[in-house]
N, C-alpha and C positions, 0 to 999 in steps of 0.2 A: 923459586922457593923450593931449596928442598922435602922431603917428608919427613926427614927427620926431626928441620927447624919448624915444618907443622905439627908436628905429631908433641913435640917438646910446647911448643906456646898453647894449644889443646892444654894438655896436662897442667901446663902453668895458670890457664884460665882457669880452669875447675878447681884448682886446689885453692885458688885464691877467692873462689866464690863460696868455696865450701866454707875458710874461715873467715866472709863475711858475716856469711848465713849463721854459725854458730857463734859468731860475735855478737850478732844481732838478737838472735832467738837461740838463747841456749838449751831449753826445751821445748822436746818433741812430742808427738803421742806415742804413748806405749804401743809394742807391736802386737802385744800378747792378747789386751784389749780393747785396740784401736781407739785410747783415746775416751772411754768411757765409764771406765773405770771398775767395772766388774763384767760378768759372762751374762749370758742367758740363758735359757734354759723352758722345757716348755714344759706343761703339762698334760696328764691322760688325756684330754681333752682337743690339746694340738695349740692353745691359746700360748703365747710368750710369755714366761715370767723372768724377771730381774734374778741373777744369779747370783754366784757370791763373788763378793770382795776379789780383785783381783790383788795376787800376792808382788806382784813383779815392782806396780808402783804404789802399790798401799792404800789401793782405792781412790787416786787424783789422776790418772790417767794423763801423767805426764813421764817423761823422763829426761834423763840427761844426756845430750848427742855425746857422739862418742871421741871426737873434733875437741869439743869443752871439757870433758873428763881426762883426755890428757894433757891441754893447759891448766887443769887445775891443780894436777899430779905434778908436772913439772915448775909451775908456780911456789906450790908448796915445798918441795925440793929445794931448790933455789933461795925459798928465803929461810929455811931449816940450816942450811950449810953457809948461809951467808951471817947469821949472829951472831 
């Protein structure tokens, strides 16, 4: 087997896993706030308090892969030019 028909079925693996995964689970956790939805923050004291609202996913700490964003882009495309 050469390495380029490995190197090529690699990449055909992963891209096809990649849009299982975003078939599957279209959303991710934010990066900005891993998932939880706002920052932290401590105070004088050194104790952790709840920050604010993160802006990125609006306080749900979710987002949209980026795999799904452009099927959905080109989805919409698609049936925009086809009516």
């Amino acid at each position: 087997m050469s390495l380029v028909l490995l190197a090529t079925a690699f990449l055909l693996f992963v891209t096809l896993g990649y849009v299982v995964k975003c078939w599957l689970s279209p959303f991710g956790d934010c990066r900005k706030c891993e998932g939880m939805g706002h920052g932290f923050k401590t105070d004088r004291k050194g104790n952790t308090k709840r920050g604010k609202d993160c802006r990125r996913c609006d306080a749900t700490g979710k987002r949209i892969r980026v795999g799904r964003w452009i099927y959905n882009r080109a989805a919409r495309t698609y049936r925009a030019g086809t009516r």
